[in-house]
Residue frames as a rotation matrix with the C-alpha (Angstrom) as fourth column:
UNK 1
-0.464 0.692 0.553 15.64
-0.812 -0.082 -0.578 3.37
-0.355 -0.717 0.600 -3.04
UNK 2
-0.995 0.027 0.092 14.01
0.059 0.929 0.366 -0.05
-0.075 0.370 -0.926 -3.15
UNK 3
-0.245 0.969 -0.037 10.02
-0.755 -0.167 0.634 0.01
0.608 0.183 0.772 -4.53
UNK 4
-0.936 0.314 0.157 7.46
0.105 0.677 -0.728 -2.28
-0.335 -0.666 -0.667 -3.33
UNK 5
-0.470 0.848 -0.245 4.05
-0.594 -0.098 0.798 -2.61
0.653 0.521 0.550 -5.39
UNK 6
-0.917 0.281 -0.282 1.51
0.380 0.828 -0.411 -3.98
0.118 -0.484 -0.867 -3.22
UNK 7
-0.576 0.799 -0.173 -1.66
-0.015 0.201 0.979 -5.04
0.818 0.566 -0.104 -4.26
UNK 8
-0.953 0.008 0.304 -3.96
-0.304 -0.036 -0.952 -4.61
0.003 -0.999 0.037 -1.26
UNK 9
-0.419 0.716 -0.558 -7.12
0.029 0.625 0.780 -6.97
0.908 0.311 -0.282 -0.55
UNK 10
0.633 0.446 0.633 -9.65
-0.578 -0.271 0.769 -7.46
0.515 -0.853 0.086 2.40
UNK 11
0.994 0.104 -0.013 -7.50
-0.094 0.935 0.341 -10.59
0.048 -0.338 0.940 3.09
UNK 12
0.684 -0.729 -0.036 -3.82
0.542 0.473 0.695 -9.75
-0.489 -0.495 0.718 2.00
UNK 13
0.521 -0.377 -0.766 -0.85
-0.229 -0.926 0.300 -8.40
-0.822 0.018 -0.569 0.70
UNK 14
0.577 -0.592 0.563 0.53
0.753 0.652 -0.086 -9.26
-0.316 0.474 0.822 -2.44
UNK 15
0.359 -0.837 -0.413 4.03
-0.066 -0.464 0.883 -7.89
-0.931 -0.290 -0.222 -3.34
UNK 16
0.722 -0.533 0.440 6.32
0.575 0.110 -0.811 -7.07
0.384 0.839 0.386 -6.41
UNK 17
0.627 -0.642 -0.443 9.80
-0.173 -0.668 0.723 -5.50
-0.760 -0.377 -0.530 -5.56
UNK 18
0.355 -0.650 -0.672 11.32
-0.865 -0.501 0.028 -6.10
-0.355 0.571 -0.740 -8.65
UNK 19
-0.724 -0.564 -0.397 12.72
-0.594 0.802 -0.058 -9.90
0.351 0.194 -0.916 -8.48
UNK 20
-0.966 -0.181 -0.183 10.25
0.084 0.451 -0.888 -11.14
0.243 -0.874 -0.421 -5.86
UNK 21
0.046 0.991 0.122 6.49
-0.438 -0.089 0.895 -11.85
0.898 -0.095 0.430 -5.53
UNK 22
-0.910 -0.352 -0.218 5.18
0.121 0.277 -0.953 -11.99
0.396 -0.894 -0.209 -1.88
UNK 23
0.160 0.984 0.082 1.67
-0.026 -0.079 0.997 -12.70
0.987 -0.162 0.013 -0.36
UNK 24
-0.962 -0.171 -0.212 1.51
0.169 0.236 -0.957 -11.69
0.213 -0.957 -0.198 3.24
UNK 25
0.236 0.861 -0.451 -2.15
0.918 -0.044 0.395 -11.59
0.320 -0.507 -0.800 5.73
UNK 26
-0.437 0.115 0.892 -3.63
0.094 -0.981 0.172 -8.20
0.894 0.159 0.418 6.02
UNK 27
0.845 0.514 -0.146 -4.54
0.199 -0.049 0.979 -8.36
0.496 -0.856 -0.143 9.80
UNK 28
0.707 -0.262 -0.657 -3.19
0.670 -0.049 0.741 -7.11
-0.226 -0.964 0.141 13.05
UNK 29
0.343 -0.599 -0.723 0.42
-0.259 -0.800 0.541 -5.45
-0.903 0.002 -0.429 12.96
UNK 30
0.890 -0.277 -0.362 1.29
-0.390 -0.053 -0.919 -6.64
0.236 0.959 -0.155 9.67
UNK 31
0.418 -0.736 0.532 4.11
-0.369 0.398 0.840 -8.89
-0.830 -0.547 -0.106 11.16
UNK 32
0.476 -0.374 0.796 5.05
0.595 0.803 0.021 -10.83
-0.647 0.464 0.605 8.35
UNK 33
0.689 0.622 0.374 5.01
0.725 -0.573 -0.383 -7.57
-0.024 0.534 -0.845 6.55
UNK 34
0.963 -0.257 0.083 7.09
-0.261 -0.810 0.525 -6.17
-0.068 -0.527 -0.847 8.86
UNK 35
0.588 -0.433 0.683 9.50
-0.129 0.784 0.607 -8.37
-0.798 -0.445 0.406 8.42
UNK 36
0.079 -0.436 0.897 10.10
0.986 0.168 -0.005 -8.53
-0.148 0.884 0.443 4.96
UNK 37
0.750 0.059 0.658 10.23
0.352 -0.879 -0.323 -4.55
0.560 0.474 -0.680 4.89
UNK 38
0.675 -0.737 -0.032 12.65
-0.305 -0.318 0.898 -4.56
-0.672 -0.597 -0.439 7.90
UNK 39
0.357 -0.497 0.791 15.01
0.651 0.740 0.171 -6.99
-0.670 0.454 0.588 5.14
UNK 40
0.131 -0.635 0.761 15.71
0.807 -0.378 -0.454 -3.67
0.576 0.674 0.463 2.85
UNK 41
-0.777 -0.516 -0.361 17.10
0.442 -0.855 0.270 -0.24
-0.448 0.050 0.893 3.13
UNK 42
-0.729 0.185 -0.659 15.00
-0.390 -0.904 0.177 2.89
-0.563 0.386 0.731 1.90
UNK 43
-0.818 0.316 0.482 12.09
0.555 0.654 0.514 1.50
-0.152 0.688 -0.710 0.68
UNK 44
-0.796 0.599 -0.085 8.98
-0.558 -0.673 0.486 3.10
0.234 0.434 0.870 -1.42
UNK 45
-0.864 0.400 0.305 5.85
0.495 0.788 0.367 1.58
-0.094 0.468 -0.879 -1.44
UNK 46
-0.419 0.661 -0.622 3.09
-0.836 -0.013 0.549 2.04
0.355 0.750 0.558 -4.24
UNK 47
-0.832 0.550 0.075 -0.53
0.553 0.810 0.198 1.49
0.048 0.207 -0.977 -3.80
UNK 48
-0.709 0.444 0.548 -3.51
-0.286 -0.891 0.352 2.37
0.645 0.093 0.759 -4.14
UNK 49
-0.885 0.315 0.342 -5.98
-0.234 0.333 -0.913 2.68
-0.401 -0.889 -0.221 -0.87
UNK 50
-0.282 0.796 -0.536 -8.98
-0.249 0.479 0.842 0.38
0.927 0.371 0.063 -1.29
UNK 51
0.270 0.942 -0.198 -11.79
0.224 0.138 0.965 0.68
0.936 -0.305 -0.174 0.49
UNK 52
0.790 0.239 0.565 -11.04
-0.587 0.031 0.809 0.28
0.176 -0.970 0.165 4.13
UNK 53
0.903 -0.426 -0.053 -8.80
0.430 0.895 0.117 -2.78
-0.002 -0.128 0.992 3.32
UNK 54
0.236 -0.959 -0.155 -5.49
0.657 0.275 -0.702 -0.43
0.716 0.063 0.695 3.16
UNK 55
0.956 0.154 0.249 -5.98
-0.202 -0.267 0.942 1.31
0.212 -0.951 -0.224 6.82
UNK 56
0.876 -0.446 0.183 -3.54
0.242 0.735 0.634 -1.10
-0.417 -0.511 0.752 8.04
UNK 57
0.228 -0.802 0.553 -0.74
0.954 0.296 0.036 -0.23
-0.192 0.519 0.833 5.53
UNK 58
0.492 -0.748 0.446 -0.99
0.711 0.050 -0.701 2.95
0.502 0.662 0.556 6.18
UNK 59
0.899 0.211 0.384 -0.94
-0.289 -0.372 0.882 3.28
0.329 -0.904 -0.274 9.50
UNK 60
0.745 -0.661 0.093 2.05
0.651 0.750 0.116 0.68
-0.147 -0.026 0.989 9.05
UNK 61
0.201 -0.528 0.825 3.83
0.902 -0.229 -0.366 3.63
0.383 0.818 0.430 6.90
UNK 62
0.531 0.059 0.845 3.13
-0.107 -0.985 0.137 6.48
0.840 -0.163 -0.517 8.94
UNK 63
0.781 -0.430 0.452 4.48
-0.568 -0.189 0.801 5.29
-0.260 -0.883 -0.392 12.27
UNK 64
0.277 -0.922 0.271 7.62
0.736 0.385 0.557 3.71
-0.618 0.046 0.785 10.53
UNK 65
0.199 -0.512 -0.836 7.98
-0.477 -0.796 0.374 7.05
-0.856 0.324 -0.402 8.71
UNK 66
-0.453 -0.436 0.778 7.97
0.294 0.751 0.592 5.25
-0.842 0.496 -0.212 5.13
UNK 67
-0.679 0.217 -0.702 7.82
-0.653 -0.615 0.442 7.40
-0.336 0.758 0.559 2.01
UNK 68
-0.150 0.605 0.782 4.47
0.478 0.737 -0.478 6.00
-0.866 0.302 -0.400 0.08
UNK 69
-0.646 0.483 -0.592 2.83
-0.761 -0.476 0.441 6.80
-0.069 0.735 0.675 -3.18
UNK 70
-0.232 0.880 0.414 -1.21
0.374 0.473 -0.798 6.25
-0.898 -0.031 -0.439 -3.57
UNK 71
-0.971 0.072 -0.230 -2.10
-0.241 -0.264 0.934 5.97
0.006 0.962 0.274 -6.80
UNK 72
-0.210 0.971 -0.113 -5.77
-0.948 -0.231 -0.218 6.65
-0.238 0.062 0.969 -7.45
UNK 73
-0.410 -0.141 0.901 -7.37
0.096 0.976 0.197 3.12
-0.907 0.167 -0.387 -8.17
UNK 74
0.928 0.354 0.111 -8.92
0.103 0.042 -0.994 4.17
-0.357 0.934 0.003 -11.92
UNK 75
0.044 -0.900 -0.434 -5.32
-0.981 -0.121 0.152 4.66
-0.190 0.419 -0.888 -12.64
UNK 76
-0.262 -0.407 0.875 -4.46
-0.281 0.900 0.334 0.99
-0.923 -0.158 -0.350 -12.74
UNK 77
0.443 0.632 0.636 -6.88
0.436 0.468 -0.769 0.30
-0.783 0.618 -0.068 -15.46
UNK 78
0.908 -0.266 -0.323 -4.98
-0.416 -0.646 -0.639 3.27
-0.039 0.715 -0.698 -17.94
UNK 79
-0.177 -0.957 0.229 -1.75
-0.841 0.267 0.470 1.69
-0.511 -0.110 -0.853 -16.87
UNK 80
0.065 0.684 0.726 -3.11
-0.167 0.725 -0.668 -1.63
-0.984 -0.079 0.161 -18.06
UNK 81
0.906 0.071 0.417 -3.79
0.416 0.032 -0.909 -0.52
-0.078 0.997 -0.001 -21.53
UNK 82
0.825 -0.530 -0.196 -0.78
-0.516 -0.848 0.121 1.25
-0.230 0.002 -0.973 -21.54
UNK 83
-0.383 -0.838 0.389 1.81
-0.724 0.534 0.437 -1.52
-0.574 -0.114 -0.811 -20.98
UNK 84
-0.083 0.580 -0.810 -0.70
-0.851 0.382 0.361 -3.72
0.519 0.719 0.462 -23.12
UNK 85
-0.948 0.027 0.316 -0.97
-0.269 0.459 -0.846 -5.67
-0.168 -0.888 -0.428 -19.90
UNK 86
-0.464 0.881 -0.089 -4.30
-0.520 -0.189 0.833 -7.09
0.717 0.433 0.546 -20.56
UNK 87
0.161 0.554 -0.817 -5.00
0.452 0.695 0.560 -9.54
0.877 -0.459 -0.139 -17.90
UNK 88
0.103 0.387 0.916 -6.72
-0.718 -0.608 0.338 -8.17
0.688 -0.693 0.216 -14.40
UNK 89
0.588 0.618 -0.522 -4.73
0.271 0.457 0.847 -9.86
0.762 -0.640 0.101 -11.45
UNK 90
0.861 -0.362 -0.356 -3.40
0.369 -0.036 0.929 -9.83
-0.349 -0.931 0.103 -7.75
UNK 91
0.136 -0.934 0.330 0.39
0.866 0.274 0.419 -10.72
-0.482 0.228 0.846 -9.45
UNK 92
-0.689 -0.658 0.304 0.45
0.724 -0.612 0.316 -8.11
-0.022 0.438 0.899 -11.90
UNK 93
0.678 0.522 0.518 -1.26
0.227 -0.819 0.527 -5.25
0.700 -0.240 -0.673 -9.99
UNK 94
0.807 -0.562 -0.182 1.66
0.387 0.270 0.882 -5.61
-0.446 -0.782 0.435 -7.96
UNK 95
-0.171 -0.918 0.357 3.89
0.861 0.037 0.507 -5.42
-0.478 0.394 0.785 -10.70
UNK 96
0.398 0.014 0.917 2.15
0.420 -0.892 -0.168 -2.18
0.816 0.452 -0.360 -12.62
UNK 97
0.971 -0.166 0.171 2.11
-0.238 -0.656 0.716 -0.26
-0.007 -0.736 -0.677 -9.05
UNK 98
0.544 -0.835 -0.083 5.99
0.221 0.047 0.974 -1.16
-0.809 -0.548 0.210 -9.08
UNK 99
-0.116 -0.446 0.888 6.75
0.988 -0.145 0.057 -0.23
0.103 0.883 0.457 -12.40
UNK 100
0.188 0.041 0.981 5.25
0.580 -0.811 -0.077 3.13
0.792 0.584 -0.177 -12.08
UNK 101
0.865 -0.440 -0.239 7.16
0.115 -0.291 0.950 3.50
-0.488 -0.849 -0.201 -8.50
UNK 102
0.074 -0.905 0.419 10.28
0.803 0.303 0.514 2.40
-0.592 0.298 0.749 -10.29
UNK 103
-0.202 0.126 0.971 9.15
0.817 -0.525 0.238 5.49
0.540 0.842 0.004 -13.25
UNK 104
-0.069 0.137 0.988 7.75
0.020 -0.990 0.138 8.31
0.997 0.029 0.066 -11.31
UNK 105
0.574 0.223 -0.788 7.61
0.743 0.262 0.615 7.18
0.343 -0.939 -0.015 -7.54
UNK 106
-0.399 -0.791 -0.464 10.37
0.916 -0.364 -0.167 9.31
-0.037 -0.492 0.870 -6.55
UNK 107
-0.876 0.258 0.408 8.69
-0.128 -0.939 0.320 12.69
0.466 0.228 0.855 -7.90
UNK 108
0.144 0.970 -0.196 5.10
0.079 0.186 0.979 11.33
0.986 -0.156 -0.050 -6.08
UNK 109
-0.061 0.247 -0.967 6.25
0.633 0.759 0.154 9.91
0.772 -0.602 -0.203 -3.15
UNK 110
0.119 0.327 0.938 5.21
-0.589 -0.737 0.331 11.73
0.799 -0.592 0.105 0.28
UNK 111
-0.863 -0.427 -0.269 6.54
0.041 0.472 -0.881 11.11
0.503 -0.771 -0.390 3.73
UNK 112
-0.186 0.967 -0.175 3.31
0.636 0.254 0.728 9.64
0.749 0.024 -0.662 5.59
UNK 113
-0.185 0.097 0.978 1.62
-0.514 -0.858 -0.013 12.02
0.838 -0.505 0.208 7.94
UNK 114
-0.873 -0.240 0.424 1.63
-0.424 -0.053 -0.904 11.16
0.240 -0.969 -0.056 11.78
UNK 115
-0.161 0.956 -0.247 -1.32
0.551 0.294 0.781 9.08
0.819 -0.010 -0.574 13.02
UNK 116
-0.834 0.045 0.549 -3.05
-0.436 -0.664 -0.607 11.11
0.337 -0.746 0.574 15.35
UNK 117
-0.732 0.335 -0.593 -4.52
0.351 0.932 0.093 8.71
0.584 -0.140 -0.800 17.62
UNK 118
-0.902 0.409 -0.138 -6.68
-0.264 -0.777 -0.572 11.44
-0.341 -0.480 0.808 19.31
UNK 119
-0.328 0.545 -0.771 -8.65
-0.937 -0.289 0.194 11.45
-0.117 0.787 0.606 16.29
UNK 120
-0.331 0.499 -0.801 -8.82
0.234 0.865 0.443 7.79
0.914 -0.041 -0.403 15.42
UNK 121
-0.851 0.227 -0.474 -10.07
0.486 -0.003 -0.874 7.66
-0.200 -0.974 -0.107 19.25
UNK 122
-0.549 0.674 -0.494 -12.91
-0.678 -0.705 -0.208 10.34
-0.489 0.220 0.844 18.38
UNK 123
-0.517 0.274 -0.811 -13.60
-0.842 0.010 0.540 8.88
0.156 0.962 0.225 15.11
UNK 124
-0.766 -0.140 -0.627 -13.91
0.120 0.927 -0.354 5.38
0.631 -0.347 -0.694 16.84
UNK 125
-0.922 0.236 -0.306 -16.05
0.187 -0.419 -0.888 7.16
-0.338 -0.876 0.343 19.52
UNK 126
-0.437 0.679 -0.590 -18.53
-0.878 -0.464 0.116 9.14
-0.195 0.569 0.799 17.22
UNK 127
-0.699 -0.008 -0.715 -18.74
-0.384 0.848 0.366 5.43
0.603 0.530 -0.596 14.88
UNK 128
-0.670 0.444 -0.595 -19.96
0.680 0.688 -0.253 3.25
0.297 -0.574 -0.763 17.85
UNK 129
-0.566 0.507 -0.650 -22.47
-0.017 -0.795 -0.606 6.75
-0.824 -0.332 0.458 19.21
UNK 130
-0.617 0.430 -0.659 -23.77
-0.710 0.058 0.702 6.46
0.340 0.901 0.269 14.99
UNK 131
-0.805 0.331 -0.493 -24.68
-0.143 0.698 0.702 2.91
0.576 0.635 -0.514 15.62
UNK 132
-0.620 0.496 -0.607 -26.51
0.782 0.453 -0.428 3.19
0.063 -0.740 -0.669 18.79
């Protein structure tokens, strides 16, 4: 099974897959995205959901039926000291979250659950009814 660490931002995606660093734009369907995940076989992907900003990815995962693991984001920081990884960026948040796919992903990972667009619909519904 091929990993995928990706670092998720308000603005993009950065990748690790082992050989290969990859920044793609977090908007819309995640074409570019799509693209380079259509390019393997069986793939994992490790992250961890921030804020609002990984919606998209894993709405991306659930209706392509792509095994994920979310790793809590205070984890990163323990990984960190762990690998004596001391420096805090994009590149190698990418690469921890693929190392510890590559180590325990397989025993984490969880086939995403259906979006149930009912709900987003509701939720969406309720939201805009809050602001007014």
């Amino acid at each position: 099974m091929n990993c995928i660490g990706v670092d998720v931002s308000k603005q993009e995606l950065r990748t690790y897959d082992g050989t290969n660093q990859g920044k793609f734009p977090n908007n819309g369907q995640l074409c570019q995205f799509t693209k380079y995940v259509d390019s393997m076989e069986e793939v994992l992907i490790v992250f961890e959901p921030t804020s609002t900003y990984s919606h998209r990815l894993r709405a991306f995962c659930a209706t392509r039926n792509i095994p994920t693991c979310k790793l809590n984001p205070r984890v990163i920081p323990n990984l960190r000291k762990a690998t004596q990884n001391r420096s805090k960026t994009d590149k190698t948040d990418a690469e921890l979250l693929y190392r510890y796919g590559v180590d325990r992903g397989d025993d984490q990972a969880k086939q995403p659950q259906p979006v149930d667009r009912l709900a987003c619909a509701l939720s969406a519904q309720l939201a805009l009814y809050r602001v007014t």
